[in-house]
N, C-alpha and C positions, 0 to 999 in steps of 0.2 A: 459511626461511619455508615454510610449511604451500600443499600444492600448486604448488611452482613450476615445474612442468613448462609450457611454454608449448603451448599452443594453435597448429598451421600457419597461422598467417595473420598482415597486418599490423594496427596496430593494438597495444591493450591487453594484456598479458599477464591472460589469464582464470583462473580454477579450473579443474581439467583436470575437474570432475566435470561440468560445462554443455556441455560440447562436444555429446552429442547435443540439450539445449537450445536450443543456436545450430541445429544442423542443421533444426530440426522446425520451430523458428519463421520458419528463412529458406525452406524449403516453404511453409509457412503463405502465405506475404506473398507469393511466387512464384505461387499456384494460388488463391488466395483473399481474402487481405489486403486488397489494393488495391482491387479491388470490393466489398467491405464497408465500406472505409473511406469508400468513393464515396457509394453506398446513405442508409447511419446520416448520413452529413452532409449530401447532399440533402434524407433526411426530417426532419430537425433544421431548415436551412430552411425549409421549406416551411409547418412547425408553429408560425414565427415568423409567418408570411404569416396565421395563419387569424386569425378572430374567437374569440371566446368566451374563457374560460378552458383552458388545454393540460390537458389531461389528464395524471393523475398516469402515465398508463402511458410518458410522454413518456423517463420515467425509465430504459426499456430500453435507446432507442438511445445515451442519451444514456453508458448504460456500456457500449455496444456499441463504441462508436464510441474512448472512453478504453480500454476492452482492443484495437483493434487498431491505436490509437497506440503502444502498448505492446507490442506484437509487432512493430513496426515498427521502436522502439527495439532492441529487442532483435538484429532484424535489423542496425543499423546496428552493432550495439555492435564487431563485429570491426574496424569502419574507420576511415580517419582522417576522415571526417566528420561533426566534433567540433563543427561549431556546427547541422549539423541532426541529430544525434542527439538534444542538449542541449534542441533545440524538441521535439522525440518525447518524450523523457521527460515534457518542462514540461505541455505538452498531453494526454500522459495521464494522468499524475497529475491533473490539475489536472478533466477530465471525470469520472473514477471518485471525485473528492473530490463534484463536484457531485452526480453519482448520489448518493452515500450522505447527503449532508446534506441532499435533496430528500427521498429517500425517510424520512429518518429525521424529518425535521422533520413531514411531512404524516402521519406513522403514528402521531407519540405524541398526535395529535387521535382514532384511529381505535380500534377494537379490537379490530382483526387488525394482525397486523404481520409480516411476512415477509423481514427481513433478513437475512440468511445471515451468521455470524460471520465466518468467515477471510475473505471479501473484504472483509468491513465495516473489519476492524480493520487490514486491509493498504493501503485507500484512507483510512485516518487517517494509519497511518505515512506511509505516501507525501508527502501536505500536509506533516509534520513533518520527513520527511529533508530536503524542499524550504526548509528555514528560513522556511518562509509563516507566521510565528507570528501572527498575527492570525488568519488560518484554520484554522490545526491547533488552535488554543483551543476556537476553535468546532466545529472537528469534534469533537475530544477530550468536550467536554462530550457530544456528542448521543450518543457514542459510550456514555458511562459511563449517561445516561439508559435507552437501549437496553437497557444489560444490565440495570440495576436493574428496567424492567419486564419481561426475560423470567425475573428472578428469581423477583419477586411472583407471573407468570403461569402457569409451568410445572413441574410437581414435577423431582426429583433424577435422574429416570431420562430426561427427555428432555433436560435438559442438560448430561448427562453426555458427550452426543455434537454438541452445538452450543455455542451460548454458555458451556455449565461445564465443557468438555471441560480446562480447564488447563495450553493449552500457549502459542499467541502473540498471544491476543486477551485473557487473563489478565494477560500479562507488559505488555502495553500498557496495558490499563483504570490497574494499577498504576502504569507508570510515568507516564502522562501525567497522572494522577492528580496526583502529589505533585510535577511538571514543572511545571503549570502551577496550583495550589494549589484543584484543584477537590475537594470531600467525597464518598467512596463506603463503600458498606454492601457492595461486591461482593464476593462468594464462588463460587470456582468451586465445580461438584461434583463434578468428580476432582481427586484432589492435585495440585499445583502442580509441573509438571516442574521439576525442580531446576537443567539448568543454564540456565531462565529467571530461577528465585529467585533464586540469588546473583549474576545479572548484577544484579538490580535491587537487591539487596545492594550492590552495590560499581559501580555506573553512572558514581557521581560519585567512585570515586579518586582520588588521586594519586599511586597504587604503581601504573606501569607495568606491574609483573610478575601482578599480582592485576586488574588490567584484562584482560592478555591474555587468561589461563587461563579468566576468566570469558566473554571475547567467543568465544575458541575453542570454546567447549562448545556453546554457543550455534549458532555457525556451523555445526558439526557435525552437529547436530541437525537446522537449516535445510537441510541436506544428505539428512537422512534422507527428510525429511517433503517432498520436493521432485520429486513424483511425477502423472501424471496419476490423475484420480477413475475409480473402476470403480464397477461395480453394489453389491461388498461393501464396499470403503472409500473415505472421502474422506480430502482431502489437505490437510493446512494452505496448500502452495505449488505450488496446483495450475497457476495460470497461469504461460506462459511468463516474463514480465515481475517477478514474483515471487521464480520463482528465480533470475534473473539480479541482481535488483537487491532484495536484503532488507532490505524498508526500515525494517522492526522494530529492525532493529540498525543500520543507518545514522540511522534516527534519533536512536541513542542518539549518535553522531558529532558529530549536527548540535546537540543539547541540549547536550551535554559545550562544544562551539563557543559555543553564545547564552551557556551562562556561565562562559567564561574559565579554563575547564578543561586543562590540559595536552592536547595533543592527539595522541595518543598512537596509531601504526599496531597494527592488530591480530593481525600476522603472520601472516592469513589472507586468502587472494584474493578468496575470497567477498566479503570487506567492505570491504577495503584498494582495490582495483582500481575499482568503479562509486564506494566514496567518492572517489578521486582527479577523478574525471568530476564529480560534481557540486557538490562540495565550494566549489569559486572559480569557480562556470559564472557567466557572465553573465548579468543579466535575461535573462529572454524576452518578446517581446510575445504577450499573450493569444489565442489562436486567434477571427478574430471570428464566429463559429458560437457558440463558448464564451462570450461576451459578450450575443451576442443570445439564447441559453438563459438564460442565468444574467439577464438583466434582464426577460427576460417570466415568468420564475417569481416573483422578484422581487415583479411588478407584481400578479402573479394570484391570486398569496398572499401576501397580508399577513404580514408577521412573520415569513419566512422572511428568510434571510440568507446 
C-alpha cells in the first residue's frame, strides 16, 4: 500500500506526506483556533439576535467559523476521539457548504460575484463525501451555475487561473454533473489534467485494478497541489482540512457507495484512511449556531435553500 509508513502517534494510520499538516494545524488550534472559533460563533449569534435582514457579509464568519472546525478536525484526526472528530468534520463541512450556497445563491441575482474556485468546489465535495444527497444536489447545481456565469463573463485568460484553471473544480463540475443528471455547457480554459480525466473516465468501474491506478494518480496530484498560497502561486489544497481529508476523491467513494458500486480500497492513505472515518460515521446532530444561520437566511431571503 502506497504510503504506509505510519505516523508516531496513536490513532489512524495517516500518509506520511501530512505529518507536517498535522503539525501546523495542531499549532493553529493551540495559539489560535480556539479563539477564533469562540469570536465567529458569538458573532453568528449575536446576528441572529438583530433586526432587519443579515447582511450578506454574514457570509465571512459563517466560513470563518467552518475553516476552523476544520482545523480542529484535523487536529483531532491523530486521536482516538472518534465521535468528536466525527462532529468537527460534520460541522465544518456542513458551515463551508452553507457559506458557499449563501454566497452563490445571493450572487447569481448580482453582477459581481466573487467566489473563489478551489474553496467553492472543495465545500461541494465536502456535502457530497458527507452522503447529504439532498444538499450536495443543491450545491452541485449552484456550483455548475457559477461557472457557467464566469464562463459567459470572463475571457480565456482570466480563467485560465481561476474557474478554467483544469484541475479539481473541473473534475467536479464533471462529475457531479452526470452524478446527479444536472446539463453543463462547461469548459475549462486550460486542458483538463489528465489523471482527473480518466478518474472521471472510469469513477464508476468495476475493474478493481483500473479504479486504483486511476484514484492513485489522482491522489498523487492531491499531493502535489497540497501546499500553502504565496504572493506568486495559489494552491488548489490550500487549507489544512483539504489536505487532510480530499473530499474530491472521497466523494467519488461516497457516489460509487449511493449506487451499489463495488467498494473498492484505493491503496492509498490519502483516501483509504479519512474514508475509513467517515464512510459508517454516525449521524451528527446539527451545530445549533448552524441552524439559527441557516433559518434566518432562510427567512431573509426568499428562495434561498
Amino acid at each position: 500500500m502506497k504510503g504506509k509508513t505510519n505516523l508516531k502517534h496513536a490513532g489512524p494510520m495517516w500518509n506520511p506526506t501530512l505529518k507536517r499538516t498535522f503539525r501546523d494545524s495542531n499549532e493553529w488550534m493551540a495559539t489560535t483556533g480556539l479563539k477564533e472559533l469562540d469570536v465567529t460563533l458569538a458573532s453568528l449569534e449575536q446576528k441572529v439576535l438583530t433586526t432587519g435582514i443579515v447582511e450578506r457579509n454574514i457570509l465571512v464568519n459563517v466560513g470563518r467559523t467552518g475553516y476552523a472546525l476544520g482545523v480542529k478536525a484535523c487536529a483531532l484526526s491523530q486521536s482516538d476521539l472518534r465521535g468528536e472528530l466525527i462532529r468537527c468534520i460534520d460541522w465544518s463541512v456542513s458551515f463551508c457548504d452553507l457559506a458557499f450556497r449563501f454566497n452563490a445563491a445571493t450572487s447569481m441575482k448580482r453582477e459581481d460575484q466573487y467566489l473563489l474556485p478551489f474553496p467553492s468546489g472543495m465545500a461541494v465535495a465536502g456535502i457530497t463525501m458527507l452522503s447529504r444527497w439532498e444538499s450536495a444536489r443543491i450545491s452541485a447545481s449552484l456550483l455548475i451555475e457559477v461557472a457557467h456565469k464566469e464562463q459567459v463573463r470572463h475571457a480565456r485568460e482570466i480563467r485560465k487561473i481561476a474557474w478554467g484553471n483544469g484541475t479539481h473544480v473541473a473534475f467536479l463540475i464533471y462529475l457531479l454533473a452526470e452524478a446527479f443528471g444536472i446539463p453543463t455547457h462547461y469548459e475549462p480554459a486550460m486542458p483538463f489534467l489528465e489523471a482527473y480525466k480518466q478518474l472521471l473516465k472510469v469513477w464508476r468501474t468495476k475493474d478493481k485494478v483500473i479504479f486504483q491506478d486511476a484514484m492513485l494518480a489522482a491522489a498523487d496530484f492531491h499531493i502535489s497541489r497540497s501546499k500553502g498560497a504565496t504572493e506568486r502561486n495559489n494552491y488548489e489544497f490550500d487549507d489544512y482540512f483539504d489536505r487532510i481529508y480530499p473530499a474530491e476523491l472521497l466523494a467519488v467513494q461516497a457516489l460509487r457507495r449511493r449506487d451499489g458500486l463495488p467498494e473498492f480500497q484505493t491503496g492509498h492513505l490519502l483516501v483509504d484512511t479519512p474514508w475509513s472515518i467517515i464512510r459508517d460515521a454516525e449521524p451528527v446532530e446539527p451545530h445549533p449556531v448552524f441552524i439559527a444561520i441557516q433559518d434566518r437566511m432562510r427567512q431573509d431571503y426568499p428562495g434561498f435553500v
